[in-house]
VOPAMAR-513773 format. One record per atom (N, C-alpha, C, O): atom name; y negated, z, x; residue in one letter; residue number from 1. Coordinates in steps of 0.02 Angstrom, whole numbers, plus 50000, padded with zeros to 5 digits. Atoms other than C-alpha are relative to their C-alpha. Layout:
atome:py:pz:px:residu:num
CA:Y:Z:X:A:NUM
...
This chain:
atome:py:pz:px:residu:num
N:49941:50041:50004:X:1
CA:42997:53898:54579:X:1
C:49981:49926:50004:X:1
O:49931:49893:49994:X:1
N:50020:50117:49983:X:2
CA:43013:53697:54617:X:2
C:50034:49964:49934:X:2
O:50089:49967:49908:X:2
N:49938:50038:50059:X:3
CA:43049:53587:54479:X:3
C:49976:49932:50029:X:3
O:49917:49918:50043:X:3
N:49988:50044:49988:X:4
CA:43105:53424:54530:X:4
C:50027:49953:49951:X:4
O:50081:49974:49929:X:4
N:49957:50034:50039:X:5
CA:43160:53292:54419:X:5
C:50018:49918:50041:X:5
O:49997:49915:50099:X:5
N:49980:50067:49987:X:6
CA:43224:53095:54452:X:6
C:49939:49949:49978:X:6
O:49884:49968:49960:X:6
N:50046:50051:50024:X:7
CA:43141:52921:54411:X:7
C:50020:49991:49938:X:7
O:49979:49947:49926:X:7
N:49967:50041:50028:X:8
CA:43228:52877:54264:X:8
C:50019:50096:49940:X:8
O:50058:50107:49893:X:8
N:49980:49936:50045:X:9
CA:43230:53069:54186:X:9
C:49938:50008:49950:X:9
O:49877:50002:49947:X:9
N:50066:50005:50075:X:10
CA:43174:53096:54016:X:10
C:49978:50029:50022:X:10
O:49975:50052:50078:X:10
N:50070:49940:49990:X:11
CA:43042:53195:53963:X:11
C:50038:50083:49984:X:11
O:50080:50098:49941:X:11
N:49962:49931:50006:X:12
CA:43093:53383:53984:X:12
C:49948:50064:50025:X:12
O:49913:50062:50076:X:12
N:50052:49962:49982:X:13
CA:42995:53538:53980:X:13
C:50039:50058:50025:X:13
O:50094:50075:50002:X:13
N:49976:49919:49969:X:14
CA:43023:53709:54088:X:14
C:49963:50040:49986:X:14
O:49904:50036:50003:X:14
N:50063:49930:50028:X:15
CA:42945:53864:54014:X:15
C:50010:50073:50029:X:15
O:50067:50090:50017:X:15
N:49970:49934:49984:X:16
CA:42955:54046:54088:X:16
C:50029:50037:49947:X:16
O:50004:50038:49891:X:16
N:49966:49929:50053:X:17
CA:43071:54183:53998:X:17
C:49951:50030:49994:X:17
O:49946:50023:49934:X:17
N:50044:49944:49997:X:18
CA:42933:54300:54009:X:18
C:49929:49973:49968:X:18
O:49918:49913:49975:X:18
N:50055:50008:50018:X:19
CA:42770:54295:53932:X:19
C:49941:50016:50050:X:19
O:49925:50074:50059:X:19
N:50064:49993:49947:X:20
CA:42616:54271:54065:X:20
C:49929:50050:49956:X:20
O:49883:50075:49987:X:20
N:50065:49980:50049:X:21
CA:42491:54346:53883:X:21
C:50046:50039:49972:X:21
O:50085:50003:49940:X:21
N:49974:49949:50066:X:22
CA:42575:54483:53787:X:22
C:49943:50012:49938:X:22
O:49891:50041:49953:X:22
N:50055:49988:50075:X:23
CA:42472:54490:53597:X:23
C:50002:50094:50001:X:23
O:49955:50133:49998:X:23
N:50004:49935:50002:X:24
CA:42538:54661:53602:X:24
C:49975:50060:50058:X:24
O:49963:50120:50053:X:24
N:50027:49957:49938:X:25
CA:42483:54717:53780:X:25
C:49931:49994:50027:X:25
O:49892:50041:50037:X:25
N:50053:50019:49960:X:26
CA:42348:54613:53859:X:26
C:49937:49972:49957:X:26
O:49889:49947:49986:X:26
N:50068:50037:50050:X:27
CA:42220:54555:53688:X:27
C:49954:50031:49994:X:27
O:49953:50087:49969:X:27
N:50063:49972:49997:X:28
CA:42062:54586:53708:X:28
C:49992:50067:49956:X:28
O:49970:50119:49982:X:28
N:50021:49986:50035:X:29
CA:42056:54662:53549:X:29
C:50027:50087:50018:X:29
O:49996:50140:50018:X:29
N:49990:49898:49975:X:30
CA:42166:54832:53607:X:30
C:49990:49999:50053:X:30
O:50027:50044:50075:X:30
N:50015:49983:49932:X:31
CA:42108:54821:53778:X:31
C:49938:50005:50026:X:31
O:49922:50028:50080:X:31
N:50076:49994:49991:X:32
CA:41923:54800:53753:X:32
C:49968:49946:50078:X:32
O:49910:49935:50097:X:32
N:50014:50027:49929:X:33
CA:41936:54699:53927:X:33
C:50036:49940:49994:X:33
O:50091:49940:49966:X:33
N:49985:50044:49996:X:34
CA:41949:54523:53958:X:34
C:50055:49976:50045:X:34
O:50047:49996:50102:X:34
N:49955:50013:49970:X:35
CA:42111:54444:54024:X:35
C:50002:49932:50028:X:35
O:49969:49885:50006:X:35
N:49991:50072:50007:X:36
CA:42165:54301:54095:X:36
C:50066:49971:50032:X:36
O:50105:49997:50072:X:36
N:49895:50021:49980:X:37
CA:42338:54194:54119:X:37
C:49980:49937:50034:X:37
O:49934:49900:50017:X:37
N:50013:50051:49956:X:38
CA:42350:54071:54252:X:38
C:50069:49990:50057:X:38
O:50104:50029:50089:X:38
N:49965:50029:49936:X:39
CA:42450:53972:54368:X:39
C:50012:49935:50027:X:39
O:49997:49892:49985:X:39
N:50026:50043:49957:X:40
CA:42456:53841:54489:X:40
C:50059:49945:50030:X:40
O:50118:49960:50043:X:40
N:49931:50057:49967:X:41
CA:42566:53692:54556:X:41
C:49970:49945:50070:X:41
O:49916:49917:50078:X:41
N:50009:50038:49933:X:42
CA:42569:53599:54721:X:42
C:50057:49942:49992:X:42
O:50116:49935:50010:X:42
N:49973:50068:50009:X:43
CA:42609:53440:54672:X:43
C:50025:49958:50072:X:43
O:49987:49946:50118:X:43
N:49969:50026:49924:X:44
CA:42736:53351:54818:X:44
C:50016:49927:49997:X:44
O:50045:49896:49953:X:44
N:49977:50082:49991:X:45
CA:42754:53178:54871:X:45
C:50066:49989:49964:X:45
O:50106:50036:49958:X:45
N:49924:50027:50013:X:46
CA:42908:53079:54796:X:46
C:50009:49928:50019:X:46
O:49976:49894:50058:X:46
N:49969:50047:49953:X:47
CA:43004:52942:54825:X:47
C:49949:49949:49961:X:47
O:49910:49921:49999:X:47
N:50015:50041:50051:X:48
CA:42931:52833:54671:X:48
C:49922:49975:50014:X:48
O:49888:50021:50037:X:48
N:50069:50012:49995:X:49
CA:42750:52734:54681:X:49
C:49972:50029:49929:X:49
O:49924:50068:49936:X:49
N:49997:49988:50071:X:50
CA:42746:52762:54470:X:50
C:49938:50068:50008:X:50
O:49934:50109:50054:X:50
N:50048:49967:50012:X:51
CA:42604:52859:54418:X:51
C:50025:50092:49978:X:51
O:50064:50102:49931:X:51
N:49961:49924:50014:X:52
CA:42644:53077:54416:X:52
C:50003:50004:49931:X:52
O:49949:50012:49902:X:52
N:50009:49968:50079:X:53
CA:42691:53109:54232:X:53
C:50035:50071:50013:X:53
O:50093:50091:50018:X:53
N:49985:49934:50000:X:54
CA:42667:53282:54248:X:54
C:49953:50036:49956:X:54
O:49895:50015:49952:X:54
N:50047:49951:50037:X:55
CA:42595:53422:54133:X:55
C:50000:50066:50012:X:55
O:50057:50090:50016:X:55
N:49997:49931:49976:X:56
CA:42536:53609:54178:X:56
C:49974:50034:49943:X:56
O:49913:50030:49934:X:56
N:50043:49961:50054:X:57
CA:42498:53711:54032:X:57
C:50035:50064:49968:X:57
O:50072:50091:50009:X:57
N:49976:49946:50047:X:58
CA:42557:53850:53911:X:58
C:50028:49977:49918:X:58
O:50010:49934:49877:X:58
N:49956:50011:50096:X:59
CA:42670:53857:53734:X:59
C:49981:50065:49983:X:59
O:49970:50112:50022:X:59
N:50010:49921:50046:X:60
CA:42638:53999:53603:X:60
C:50065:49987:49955:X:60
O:50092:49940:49925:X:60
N:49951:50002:50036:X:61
CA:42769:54097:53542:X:61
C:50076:49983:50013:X:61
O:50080:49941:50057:X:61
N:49950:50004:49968:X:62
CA:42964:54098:53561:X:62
C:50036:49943:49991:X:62
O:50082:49930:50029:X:62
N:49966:50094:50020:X:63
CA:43023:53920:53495:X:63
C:49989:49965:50073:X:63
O:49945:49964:50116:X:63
N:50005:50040:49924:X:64
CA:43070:53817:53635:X:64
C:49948:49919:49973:X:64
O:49926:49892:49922:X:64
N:50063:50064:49984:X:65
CA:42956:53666:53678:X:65
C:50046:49939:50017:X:65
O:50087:49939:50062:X:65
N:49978:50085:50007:X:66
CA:43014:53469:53647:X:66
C:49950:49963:50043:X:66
O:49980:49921:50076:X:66
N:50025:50041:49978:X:67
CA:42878:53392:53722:X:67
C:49961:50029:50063:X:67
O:49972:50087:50083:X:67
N:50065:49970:49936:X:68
CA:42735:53414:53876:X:68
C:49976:50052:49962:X:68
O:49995:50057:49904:X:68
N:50042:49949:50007:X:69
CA:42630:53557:53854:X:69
C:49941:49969:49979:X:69
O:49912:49931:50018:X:69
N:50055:50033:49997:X:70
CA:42478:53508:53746:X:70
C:50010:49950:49939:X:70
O:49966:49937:49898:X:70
N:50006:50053:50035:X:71
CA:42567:53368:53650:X:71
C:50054:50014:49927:X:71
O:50088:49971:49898:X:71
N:49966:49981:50036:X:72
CA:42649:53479:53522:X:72
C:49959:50062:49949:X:72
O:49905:50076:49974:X:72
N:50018:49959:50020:X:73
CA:42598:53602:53418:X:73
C:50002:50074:50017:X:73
O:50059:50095:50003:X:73
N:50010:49923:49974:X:74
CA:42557:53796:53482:X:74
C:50009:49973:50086:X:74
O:50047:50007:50120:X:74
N:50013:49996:49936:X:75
CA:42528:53726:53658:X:75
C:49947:49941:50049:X:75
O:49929:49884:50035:X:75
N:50077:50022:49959:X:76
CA:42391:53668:53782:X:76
C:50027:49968:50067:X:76
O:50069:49994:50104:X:76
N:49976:50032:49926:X:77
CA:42418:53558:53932:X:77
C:49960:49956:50034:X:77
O:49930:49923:49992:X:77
N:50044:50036:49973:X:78
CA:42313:53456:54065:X:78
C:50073:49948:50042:X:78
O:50112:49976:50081:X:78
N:49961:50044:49985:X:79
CA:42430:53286:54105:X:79
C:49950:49979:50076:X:79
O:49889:49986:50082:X:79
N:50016:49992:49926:X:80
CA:42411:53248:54302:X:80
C:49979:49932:50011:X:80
O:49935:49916:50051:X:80
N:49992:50065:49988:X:81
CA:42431:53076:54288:X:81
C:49926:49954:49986:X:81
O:49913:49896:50003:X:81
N:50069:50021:50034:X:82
CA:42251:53054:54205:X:82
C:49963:50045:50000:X:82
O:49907:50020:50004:X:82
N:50044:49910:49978:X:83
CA:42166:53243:54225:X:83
C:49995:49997:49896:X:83
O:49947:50029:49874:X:83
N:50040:49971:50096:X:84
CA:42148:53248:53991:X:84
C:50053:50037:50018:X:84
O:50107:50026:50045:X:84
N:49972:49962:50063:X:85
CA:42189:53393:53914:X:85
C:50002:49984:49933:X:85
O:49967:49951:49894:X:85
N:49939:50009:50089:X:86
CA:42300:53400:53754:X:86
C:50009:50073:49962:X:86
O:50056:50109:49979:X:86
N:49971:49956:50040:X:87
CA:42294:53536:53628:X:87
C:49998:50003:49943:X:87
O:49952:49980:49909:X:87
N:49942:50022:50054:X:88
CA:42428:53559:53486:X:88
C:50001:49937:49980:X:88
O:49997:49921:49921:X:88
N:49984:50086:50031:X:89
CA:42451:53362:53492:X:89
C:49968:49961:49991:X:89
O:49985:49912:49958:X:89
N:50054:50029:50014:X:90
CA:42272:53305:53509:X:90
C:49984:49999:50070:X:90
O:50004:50044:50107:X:90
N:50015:50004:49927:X:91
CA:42197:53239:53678:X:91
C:49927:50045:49947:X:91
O:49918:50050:49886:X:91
N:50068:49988:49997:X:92
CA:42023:53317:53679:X:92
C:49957:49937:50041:X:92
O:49972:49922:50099:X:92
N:50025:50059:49992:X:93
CA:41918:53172:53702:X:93
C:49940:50022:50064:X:93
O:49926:49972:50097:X:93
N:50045:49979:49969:X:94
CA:41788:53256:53811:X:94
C:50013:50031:50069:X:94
O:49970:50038:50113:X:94
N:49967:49992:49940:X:95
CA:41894:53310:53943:X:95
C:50023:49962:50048:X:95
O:50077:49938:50031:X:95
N:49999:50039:49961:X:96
CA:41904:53219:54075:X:96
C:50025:50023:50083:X:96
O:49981:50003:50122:X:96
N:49978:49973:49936:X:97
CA:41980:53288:54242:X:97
C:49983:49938:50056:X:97
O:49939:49947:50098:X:97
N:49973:50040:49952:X:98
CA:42021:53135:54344:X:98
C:50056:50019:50036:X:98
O:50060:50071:50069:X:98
N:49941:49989:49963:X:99
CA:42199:53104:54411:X:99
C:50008:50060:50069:X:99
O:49971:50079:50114:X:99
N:49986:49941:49947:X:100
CA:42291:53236:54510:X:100
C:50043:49956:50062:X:100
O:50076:49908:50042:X:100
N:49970:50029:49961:X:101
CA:42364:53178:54685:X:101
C:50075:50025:50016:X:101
O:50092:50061:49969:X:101
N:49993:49976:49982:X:102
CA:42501:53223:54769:X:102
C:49967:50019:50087:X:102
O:49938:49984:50128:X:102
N:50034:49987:49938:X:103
CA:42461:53340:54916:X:103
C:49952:50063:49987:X:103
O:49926:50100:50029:X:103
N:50076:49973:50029:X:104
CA:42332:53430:54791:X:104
C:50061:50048:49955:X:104
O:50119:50044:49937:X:104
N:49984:49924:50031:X:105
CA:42355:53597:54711:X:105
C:49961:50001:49940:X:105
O:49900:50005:49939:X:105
N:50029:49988:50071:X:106
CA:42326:53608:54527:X:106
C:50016:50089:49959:X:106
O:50061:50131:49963:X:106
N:49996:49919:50031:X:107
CA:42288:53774:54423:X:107
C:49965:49980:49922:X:107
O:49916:49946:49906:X:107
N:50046:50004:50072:X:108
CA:42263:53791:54233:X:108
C:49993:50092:49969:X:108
O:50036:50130:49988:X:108
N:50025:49945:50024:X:109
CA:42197:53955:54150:X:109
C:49981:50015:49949:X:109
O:49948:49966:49931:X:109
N:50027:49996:50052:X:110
CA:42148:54010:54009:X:110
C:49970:50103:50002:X:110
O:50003:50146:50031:X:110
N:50053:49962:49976:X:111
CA:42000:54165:53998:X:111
C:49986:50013:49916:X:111
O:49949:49979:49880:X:111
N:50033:49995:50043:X:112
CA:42018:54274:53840:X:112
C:49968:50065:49997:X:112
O:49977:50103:50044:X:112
N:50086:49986:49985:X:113
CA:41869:54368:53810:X:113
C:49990:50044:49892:X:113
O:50005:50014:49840:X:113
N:50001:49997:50044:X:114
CA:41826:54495:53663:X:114
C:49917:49980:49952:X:114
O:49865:50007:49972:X:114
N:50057:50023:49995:X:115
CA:41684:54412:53570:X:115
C:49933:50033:49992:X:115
O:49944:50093:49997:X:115
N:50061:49942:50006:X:116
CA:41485:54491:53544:X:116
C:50012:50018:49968:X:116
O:50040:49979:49929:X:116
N:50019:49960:50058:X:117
CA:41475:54604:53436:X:117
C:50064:50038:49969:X:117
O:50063:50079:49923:X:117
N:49925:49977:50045:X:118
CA:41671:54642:53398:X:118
C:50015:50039:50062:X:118
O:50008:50023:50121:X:118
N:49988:49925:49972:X:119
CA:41724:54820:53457:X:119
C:50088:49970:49997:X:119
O:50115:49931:49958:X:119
N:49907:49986:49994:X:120
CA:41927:54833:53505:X:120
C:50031:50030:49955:X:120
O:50002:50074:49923:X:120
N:49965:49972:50078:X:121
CA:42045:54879:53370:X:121
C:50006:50100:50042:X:121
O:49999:50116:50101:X:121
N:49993:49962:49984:X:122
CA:42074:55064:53361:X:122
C:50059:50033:50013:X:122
O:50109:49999:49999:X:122
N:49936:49986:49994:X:123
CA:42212:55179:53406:X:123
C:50043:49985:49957:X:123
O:50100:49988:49980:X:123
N:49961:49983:50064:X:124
CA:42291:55167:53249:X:124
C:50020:49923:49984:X:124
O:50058:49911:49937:X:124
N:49990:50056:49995:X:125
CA:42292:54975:53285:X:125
C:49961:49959:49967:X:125
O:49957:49902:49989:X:125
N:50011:50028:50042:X:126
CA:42199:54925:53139:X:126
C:49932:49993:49994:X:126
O:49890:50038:50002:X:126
N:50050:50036:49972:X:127
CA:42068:54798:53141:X:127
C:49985:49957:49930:X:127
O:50028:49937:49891:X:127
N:50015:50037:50067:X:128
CA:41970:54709:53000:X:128
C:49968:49928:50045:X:128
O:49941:49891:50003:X:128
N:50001:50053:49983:X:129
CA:41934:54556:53127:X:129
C:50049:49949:49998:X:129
O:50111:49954:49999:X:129
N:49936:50057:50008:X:130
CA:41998:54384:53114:X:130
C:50006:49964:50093:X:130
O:49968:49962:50140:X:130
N:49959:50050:49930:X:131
CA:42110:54275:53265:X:131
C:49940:49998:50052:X:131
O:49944:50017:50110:X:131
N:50078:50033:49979:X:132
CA:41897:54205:53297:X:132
C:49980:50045:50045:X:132
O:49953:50020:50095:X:132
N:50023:49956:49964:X:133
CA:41860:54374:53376:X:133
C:50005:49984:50061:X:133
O:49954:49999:50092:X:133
N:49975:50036:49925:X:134
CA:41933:54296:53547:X:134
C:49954:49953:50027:X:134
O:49956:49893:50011:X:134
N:50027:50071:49963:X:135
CA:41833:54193:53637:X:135
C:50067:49970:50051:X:135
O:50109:50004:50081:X:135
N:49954:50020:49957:X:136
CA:41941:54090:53729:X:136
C:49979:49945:50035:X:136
O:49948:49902:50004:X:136
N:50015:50043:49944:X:137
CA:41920:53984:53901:X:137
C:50028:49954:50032:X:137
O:50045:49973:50087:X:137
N:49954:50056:49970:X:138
CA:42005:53829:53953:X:138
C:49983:49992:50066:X:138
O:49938:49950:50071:X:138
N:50012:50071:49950:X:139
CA:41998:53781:54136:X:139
C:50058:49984:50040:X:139
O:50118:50000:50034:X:139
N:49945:50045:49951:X:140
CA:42075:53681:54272:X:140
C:49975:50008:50070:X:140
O:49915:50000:50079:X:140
N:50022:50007:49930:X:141
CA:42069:53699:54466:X:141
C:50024:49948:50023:X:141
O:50072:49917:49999:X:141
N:49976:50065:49957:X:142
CA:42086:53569:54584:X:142
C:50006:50017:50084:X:142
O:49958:50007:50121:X:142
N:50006:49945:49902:X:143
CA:42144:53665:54788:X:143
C:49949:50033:49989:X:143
O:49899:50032:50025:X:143
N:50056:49942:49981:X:144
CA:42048:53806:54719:X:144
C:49941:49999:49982:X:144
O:49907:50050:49980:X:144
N:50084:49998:50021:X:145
CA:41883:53743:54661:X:145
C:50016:49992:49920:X:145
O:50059:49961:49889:X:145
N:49999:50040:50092:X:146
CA:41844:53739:54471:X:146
C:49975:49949:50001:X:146
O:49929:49932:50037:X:146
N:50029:50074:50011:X:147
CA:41819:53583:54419:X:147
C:49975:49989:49922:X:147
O:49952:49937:49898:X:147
N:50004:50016:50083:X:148
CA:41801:53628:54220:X:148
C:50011:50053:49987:X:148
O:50048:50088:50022:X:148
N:49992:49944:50054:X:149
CA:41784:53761:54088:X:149
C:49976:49985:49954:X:149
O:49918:49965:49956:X:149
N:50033:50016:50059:X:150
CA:41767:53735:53914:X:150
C:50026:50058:49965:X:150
O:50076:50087:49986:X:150
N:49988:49970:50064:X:151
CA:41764:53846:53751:X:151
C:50017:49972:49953:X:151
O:49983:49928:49927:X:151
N:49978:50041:50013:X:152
CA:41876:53803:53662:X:152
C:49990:49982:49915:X:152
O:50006:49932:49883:X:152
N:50049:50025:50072:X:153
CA:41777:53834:53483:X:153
C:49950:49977:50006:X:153
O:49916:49964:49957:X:153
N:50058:50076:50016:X:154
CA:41645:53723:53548:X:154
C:50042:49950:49984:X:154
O:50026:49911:49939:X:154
N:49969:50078:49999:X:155
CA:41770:53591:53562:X:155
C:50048:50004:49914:X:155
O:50076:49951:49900:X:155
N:49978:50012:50057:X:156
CA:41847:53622:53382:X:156
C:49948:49990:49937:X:156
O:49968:49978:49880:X:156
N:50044:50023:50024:X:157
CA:41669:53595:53316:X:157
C:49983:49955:50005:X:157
O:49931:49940:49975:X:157
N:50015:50046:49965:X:158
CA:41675:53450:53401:X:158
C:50046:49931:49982:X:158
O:50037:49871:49974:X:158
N:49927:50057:50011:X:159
CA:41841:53366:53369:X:159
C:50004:50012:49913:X:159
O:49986:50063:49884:X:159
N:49974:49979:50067:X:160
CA:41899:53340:53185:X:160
C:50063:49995:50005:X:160
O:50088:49947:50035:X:160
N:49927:50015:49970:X:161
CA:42079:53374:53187:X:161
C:50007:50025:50038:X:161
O:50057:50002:50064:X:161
N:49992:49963:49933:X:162
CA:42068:53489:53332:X:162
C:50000:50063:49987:X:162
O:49951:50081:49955:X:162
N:49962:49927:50019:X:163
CA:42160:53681:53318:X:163
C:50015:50019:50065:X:163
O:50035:49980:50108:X:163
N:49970:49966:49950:X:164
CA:42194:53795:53440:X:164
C:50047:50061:49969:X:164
O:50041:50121:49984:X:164
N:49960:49959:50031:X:165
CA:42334:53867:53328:X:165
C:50052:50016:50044:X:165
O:50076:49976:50084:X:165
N:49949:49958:49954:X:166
CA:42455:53984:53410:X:166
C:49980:50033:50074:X:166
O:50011:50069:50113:X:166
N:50022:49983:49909:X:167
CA:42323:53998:53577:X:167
C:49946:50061:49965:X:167
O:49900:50091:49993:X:167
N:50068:49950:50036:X:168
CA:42216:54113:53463:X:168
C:50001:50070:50048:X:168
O:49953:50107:50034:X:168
N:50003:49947:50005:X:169
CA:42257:54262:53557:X:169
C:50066:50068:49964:X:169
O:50094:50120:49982:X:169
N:49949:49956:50064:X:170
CA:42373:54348:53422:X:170
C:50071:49952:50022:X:170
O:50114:49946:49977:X:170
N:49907:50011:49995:X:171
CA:42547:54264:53500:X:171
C:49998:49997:50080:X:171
O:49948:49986:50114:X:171
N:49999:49991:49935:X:172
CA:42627:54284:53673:X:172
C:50005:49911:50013:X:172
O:50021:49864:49977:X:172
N:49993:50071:49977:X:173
CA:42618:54129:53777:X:173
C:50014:49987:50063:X:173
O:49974:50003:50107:X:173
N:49949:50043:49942:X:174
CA:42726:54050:53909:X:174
C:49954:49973:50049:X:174
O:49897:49959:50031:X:174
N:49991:50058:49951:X:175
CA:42706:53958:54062:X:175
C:50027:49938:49997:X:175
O:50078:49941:50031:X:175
N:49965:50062:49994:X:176
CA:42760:53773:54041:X:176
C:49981:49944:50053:X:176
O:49922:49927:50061:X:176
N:50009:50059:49994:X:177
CA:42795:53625:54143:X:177
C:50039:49959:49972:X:177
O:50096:49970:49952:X:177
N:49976:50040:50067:X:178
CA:42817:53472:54046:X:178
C:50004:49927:50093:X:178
O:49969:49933:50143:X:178
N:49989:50061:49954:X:179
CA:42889:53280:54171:X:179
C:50019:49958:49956:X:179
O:50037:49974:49899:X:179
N:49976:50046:50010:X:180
CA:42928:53128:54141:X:180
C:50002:49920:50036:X:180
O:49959:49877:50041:X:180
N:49991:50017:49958:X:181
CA:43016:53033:54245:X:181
C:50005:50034:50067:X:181
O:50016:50094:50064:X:181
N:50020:49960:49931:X:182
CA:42995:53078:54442:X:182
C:49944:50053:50009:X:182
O:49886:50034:50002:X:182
N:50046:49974:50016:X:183
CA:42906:53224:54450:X:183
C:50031:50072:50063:X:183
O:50089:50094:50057:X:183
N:49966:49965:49969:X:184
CA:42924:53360:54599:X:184
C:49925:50045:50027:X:184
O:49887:50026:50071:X:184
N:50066:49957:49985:X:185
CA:42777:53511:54597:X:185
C:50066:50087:50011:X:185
O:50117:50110:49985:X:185
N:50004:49918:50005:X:186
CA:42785:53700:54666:X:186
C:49967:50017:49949:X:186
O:49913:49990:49938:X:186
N:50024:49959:50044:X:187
CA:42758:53811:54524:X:187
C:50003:50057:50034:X:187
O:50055:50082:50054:X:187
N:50000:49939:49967:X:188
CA:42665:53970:54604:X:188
C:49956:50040:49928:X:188
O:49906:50022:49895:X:188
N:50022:49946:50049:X:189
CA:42643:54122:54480:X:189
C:49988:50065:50043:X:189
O:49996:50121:50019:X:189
N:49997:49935:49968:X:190
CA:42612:54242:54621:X:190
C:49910:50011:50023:X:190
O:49880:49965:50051:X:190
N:50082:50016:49989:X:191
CA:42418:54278:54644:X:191
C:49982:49992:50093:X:191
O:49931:49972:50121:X:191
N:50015:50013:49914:X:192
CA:42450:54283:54850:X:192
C:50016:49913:50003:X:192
O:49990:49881:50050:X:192
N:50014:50071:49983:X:193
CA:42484:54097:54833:X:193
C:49949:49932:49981:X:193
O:49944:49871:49988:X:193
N:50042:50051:50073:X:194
CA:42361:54034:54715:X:194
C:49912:49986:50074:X:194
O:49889:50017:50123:X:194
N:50045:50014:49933:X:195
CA:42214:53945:54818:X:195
C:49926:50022:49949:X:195
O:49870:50030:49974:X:195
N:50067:49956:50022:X:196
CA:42089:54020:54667:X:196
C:49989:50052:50004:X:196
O:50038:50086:49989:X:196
N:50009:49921:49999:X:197
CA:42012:54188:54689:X:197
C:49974:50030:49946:X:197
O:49986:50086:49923:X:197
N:50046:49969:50054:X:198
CA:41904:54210:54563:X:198
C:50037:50025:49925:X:198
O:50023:49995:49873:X:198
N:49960:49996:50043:X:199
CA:42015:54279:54446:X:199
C:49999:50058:49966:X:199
O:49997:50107:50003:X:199
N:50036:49945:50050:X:200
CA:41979:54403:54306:X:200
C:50063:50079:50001:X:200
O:50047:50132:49974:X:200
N:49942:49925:50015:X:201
CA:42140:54552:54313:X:201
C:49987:50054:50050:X:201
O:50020:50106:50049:X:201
């Protein structure tokens, strides 16, 4: 789908109805197999010179989203306009993308993963591991190439003040784009349009 906004339009976020991560379908922990949620935007010329305030990321959980993706609590987002990632309301200081153009095809992902040593819950559901069991993978494409992957409990050893509450794994999580101002990207969720291949499902 295309989301287009104006020069002069607040900030407003679009999230899918549907959950791209089901906790109850796709977590490592009852599936024993690593997943991963992803999708991609083809950022389009506009009329405006103004720098893209755009954000591609994910919300946890069914509460609707007030702000970008990233700059709120239970959600993760990479802002276009500068390449940082933001998660629950904290830039990550170490991230560094560099600005997205238009013209250029952006993809964000996330890669979760059950960790060494922790076996999958059993039929019966029940599991004496905590949220931590997840490894979980941040990255970002840029037309297809990775340009970045981080873990994202290195980076909370890293940051003080830095949570990846609600991305643990254990809640479903959305698709969001977050604008402000002029802002006019394809959002492709279909894996025949996505210009990455390497993709874990």
């Amino acid at each position: 789908w295309r989301v287009a906004t104006k020069r002069r339009s607040p900030e407003s976020v679009f999230r899918t109805l549907r959950p791209l991560y089901s906790a109850n379908v796709h977590s490592p922990l009852i599936t024993g197999e690593s997943f991963m949620v992803y999708f991609e935007g083809e950022i389009r010329p506009g009329d405006s010179e103004d720098a893209i305030r755009l954000a591609l990321g994910f919300v946890a959980g069914e509460d609707g989203a007030s702000k970008m993706p990233g700059c709120e609590r239970w959600s993760l987002g990479i802002q276009c306009s500068e390449g940082r990632l933001f998660v629950n309301g904290n830039v990550v200081e170490s991230v560094h993308t560099g600005a997205f153009e238009p013209g250029q095809q952006l993809g964000i992902g996330l890669n979760y993963a059950v960790s060494n040593g922790i076996q999958p819950l059993e039929d019966n559901g029940i599991s004496t591991d905590s949220p931590s069991s997840i490894d979980i993978e941040v990255f970002i494409t840029r037309d297809g190439k990775k340009i970045g992957g981080w873990k994202l409990c290195d980076h909370l050893k890293e940051s003080e003040g830095l949570s990846f509450e609600g991305l643990d794994g254990q809640h479903d999580l959305y698709a969001a784009v977050g604008t402000l101002g002029e802002a006019n990207v394809d959002i492709l969720f279909d894996e025949k349009d996505w210009l990455f291949e390497d993709n874990l499902r």
